[in-house]
C-alpha positions as CSV (number, residue, x, y, z in Angstrom):
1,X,12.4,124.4,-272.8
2,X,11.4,120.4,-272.1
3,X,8.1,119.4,-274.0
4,X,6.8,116.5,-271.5
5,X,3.2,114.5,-272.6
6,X,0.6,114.6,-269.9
7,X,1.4,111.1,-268.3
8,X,5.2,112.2,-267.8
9,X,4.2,115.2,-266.1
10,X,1.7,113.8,-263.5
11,X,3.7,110.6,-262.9
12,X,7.0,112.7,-262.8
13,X,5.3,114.7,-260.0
14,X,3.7,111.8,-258.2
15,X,6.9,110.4,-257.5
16,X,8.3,114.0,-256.1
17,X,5.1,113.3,-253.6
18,X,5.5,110.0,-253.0
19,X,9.0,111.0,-251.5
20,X,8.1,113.8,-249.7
21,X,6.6,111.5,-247.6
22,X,2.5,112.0,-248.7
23,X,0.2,108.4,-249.0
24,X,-0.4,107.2,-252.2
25,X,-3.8,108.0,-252.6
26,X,-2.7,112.2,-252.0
27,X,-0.1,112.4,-253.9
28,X,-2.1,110.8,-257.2
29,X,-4.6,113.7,-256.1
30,X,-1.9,116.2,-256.0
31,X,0.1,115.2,-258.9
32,X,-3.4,115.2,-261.0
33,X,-4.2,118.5,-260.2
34,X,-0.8,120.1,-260.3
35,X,-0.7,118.7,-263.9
36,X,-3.6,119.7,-265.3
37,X,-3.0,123.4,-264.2
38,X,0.5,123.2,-266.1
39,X,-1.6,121.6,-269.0
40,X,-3.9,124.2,-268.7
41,X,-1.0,126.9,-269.0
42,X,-1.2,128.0,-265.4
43,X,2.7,127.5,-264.4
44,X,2.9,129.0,-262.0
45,X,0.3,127.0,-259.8
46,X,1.5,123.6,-261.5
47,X,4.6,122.5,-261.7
48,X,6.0,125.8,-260.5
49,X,4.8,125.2,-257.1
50,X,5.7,121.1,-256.7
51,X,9.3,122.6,-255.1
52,X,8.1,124.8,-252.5
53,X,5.5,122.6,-251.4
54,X,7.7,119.9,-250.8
55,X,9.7,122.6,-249.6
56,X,6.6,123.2,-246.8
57,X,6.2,119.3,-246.0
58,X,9.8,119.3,-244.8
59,X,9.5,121.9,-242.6
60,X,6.4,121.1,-241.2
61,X,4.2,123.8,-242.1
62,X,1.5,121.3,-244.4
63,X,0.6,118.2,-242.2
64,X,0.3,115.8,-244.8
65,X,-1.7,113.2,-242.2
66,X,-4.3,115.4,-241.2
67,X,-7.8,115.2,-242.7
68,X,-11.2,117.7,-242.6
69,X,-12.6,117.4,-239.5
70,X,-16.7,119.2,-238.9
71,X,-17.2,122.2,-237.2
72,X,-20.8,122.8,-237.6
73,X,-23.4,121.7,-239.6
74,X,-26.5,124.2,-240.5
75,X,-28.6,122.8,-243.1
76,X,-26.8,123.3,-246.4
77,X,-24.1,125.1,-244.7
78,X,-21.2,123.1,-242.9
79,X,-18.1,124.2,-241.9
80,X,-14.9,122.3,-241.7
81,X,-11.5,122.2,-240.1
82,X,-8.4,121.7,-242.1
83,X,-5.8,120.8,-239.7
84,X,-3.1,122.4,-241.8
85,X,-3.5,119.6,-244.1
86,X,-2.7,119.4,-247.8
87,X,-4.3,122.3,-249.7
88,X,-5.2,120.3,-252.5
89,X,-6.8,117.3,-250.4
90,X,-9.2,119.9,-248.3
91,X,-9.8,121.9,-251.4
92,X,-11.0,119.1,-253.5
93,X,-12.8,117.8,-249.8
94,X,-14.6,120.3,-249.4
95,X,-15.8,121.2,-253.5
96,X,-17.4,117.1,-253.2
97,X,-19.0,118.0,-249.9
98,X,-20.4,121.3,-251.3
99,X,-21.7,119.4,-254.7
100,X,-23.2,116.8,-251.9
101,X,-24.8,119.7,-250.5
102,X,-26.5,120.7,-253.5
103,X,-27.5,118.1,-254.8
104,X,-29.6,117.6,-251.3
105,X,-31.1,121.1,-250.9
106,X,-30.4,123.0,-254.3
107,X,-27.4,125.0,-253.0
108,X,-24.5,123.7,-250.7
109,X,-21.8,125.4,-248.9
110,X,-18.5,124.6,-247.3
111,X,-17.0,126.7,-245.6
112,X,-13.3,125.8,-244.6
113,X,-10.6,127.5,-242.1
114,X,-6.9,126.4,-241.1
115,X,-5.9,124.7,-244.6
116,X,-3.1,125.3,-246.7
117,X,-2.7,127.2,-250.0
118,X,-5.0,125.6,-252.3
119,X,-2.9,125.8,-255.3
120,X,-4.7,126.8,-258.3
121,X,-8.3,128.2,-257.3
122,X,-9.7,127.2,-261.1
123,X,-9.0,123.3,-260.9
124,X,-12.2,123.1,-257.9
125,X,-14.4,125.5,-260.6
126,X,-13.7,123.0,-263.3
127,X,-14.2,120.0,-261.0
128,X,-17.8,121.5,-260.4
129,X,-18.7,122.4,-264.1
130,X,-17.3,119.1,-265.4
131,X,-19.9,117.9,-263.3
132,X,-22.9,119.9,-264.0
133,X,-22.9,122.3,-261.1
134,X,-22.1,125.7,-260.8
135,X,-20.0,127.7,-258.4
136,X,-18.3,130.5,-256.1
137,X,-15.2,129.8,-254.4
138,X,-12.5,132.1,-253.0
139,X,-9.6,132.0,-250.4
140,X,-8.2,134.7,-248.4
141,X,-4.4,134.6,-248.2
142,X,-1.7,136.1,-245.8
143,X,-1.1,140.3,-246.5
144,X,0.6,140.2,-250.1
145,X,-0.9,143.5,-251.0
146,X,-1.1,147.2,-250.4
147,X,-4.9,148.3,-250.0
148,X,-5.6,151.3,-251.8
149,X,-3.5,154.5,-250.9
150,X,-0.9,152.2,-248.8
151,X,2.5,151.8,-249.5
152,X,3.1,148.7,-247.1
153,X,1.3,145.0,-247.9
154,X,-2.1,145.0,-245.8
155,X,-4.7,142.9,-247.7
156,X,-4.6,139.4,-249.6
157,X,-5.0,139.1,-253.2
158,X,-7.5,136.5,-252.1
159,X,-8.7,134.8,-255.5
160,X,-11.9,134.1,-256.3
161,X,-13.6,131.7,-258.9
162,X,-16.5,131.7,-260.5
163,X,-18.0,129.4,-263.0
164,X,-21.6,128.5,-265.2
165,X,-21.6,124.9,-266.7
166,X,-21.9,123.7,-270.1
167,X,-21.2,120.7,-271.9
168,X,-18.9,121.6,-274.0
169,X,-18.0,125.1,-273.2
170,X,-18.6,126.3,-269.3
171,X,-17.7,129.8,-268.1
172,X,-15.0,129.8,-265.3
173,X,-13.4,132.6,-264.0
174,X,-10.3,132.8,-262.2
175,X,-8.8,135.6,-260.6
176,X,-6.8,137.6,-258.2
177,X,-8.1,140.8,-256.6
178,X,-4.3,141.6,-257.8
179,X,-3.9,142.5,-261.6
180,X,-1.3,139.5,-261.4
181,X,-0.3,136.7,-259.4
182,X,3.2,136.9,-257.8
183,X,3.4,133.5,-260.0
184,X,2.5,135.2,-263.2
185,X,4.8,138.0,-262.6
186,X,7.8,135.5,-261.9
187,X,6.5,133.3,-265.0
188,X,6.8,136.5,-267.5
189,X,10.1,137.8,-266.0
190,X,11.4,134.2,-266.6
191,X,10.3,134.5,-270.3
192,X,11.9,137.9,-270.5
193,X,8.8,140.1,-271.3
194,X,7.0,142.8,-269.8
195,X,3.2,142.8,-268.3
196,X,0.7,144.0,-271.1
197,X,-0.6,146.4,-268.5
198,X,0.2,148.1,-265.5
199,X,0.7,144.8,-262.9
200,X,1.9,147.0,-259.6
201,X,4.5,150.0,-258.5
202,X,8.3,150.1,-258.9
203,X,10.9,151.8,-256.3
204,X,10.1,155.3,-257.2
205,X,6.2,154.1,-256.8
206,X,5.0,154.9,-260.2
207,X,3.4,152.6,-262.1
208,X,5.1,149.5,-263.9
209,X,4.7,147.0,-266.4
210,X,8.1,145.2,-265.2
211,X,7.3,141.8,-263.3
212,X,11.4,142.2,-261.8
213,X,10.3,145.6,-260.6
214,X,7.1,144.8,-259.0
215,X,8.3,141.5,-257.5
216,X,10.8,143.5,-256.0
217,X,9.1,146.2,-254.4
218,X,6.3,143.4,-253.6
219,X,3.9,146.5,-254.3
220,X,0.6,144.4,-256.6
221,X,-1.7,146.7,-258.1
222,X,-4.9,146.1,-257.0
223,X,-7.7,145.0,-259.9
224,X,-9.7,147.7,-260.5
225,X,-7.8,149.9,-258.3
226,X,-10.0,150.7,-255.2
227,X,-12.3,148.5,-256.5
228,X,-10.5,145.7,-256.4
229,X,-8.7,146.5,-252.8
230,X,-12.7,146.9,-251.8
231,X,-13.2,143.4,-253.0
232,X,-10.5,141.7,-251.2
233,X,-11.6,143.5,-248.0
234,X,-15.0,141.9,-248.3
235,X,-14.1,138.1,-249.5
236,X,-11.0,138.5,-246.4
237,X,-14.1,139.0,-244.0
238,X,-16.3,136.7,-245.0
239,X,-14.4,133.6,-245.6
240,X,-13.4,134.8,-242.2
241,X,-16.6,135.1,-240.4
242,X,-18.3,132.0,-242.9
243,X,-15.1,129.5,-241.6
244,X,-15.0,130.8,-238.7
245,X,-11.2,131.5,-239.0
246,X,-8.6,133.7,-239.6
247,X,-8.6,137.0,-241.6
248,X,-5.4,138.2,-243.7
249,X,-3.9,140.3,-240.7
250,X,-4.3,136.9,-238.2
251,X,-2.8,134.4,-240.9
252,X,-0.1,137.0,-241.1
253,X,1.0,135.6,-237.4
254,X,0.5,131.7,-238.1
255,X,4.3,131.9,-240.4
256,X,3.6,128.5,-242.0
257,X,4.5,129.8,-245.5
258,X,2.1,130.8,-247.9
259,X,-1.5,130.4,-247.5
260,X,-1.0,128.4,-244.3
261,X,-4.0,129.1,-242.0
262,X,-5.9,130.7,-244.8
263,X,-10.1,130.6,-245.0
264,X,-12.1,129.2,-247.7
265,X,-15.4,129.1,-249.0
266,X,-17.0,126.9,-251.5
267,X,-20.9,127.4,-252.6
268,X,-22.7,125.4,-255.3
269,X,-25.5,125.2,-257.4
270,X,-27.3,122.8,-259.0
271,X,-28.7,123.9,-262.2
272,X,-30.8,120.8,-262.2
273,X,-32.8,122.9,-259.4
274,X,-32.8,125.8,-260.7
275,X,-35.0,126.1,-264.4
276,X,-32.9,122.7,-265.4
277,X,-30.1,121.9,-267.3
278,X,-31.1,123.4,-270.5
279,X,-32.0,126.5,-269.4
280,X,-28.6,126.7,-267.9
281,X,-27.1,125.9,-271.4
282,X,-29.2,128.3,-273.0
283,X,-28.1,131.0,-271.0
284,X,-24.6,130.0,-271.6
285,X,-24.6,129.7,-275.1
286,X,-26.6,133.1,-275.9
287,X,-23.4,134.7,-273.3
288,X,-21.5,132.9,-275.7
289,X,-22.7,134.1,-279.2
290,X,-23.3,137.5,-278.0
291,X,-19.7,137.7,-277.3
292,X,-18.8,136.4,-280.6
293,X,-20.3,138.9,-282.6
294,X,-18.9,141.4,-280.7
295,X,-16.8,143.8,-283.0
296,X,-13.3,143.3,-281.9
297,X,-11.1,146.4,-280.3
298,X,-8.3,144.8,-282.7
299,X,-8.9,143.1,-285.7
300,X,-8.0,139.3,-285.7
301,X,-8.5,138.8,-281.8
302,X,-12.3,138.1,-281.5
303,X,-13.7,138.8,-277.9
304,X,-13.2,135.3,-275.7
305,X,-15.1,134.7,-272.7
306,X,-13.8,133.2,-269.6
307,X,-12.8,129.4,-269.5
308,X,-12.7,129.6,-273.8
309,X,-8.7,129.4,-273.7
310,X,-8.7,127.1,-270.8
311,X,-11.0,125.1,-272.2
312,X,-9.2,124.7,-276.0
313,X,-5.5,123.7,-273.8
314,X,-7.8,121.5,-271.2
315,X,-9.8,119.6,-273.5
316,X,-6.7,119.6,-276.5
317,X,-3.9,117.1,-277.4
318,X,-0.5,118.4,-277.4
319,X,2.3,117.9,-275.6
320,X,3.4,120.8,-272.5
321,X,6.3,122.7,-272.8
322,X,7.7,123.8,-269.4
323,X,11.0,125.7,-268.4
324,X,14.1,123.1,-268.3
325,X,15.1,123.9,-265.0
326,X,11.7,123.5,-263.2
327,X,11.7,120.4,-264.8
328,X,15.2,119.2,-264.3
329,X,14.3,120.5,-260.1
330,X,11.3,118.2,-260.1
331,X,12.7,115.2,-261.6
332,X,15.4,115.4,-259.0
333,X,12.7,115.7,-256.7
334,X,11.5,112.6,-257.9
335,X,14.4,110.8,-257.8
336,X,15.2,110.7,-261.6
């Protein structure tokens, strides 16, 4: 394993960018964001997805000159176009537009079709918080899931975030309507362990903590189990219909890699309009203590809420340890 400081990292992966072929000014926004998620632990959506992206550049399935371009505009709704541009760009786009939005009528929403896979859903949650609003955002992706009672991959895993702000300790949520990611699941075979639950089905289709299995049989257990499969129904239709673009089944067709052609949907709040900022801390922080005084299921292990972990990595000094051979692939990318 390489242990890389912060600076390293982002300017390693800038330069991978920069000859890809992106402008300066997206692949500083890239390289940022695909940093901090490696910082923030989160792999799989960092670093670990610098190859394939370029990997999409060269083949033509991200257009890494095409910019947001408006649909409609209904009050503090307005929907935009993505062009098949860079996920990253239109994500972070559209999250500034929606914060615009709010800060004009209270609540804003962007709505966004035809983009590219937005990397890690979390880094647009924490872009919000970190700047006083909060937020629901989720994607639908291309069919990379059995709904309930299938055998065969009909239904996204479409992520969705949430997040509450805080000064020094917002909520954010971040997860698939899968139990894991495919990244997770190829980030804890690479580490040699098992899932600490049941992550999806293995070739005999029984249940199975073993990423190699799962990836294999590319059978993701739902969240929640019919629940979750429910879920992922619902946010596939309405970043649909919101976007006006394309459902699971329809980005299926598009074959521009992963996420490419996808729907997205970004609504903020400002807290500021609704009760004031304090209020919004107070709610946070009596979440907060409630959860601590929980009694813990196993001793040691106090009850976290979401963001805490995130939030101790994000926010701490230390230096990121990251798998040699990603690294070694990137810095070739990069021309070192």
């Amino acid at each position: 394993m390489a242990n890389i400081d912060f600076e390293t990292l982002r300017s390693t992966i800038e330069r991978s960018l920069l000859k890809a072929g992106l402008k300066p000014a997206d692949a500083k926004t890239c390289a940022q964001i695909h940093a901090e998620s490696t910082r923030d632990g989160v792999h799989s959506h960092g670093i670990g997805r610098v190859p394939r992206f370029i990997e999409y550049v060269g083949k033509g399935w991200v257009d890494i000159d095409a910019k947001p371009s408006l649909v409609q505009r209904l009050g503090a709704i307005e929907v935009l176009d993505g062009g098949f541009g860079i996920g990253v760009v239109n994500a972070l786009h559209a999250t500034e537009r929606a914060m615009a939005l709010a800060r004009e009528h209270g609540m804003g929403l962007v709505a966004l079709r035809d983009t590219t896979h937005w990397m890690r859903g979390g880094s647009y949650g924490w872009h919000a918080v970190e700047q006083g609003f909060a937020t629901i955002m989720w994607t639908n992706t291309e069919s990379c899931m059995p709904a309930w009672g299938g055998a065969s991959q009909s239904i996204g895993n479409n992520p969705l975030v949430m997040a509450v702000p805080h000064n020094t300790g917002p909520l954010v949520l971040d997860m698939a309507m899968s139990q894991f990611s495919y990244g997770k699941l190829q980030t804890t075979q690479l580490k040699g362990e098992r899932l600490p639950v049941d992550g999806g089905f293995d070739e005999r289709g029984e249940l199975s903590r073993d990423p190699a299995a799962i990836a294999a049989t590319r059978r993701l257990l739902p969240t929640g189990y019919w629940k979750g499969s429910g879920l992922s129904i619902l946010l596939d239709a309405l970043a649909a219909l919101l976007a006006q673009g394309r459902p699971s089944h329809a980005i299926d067709k598009v074959q521009r890699g992963s996420g490419g052609g996808c729907s997205q949907v970004y609504m903020v709040f400002d807290p500021e309009q609704l009760g004031g900022r304090e209020a919004c801390d107070s709610i946070v922080e009596g979440i907060q203590s409630h959860l601590a005084a929980a009694t813990p299921a196993e001793p040691g292990r106090p009850v976290r809420w979401p963001g805490e972990s995130t939030a101790n990595q994000r926010y701490g000094e230390r230096s990121i340890v990251v798998d040699d051979m990603l690294w070694r692939s990137v810095c070739e990318l990069a021309g070192d």
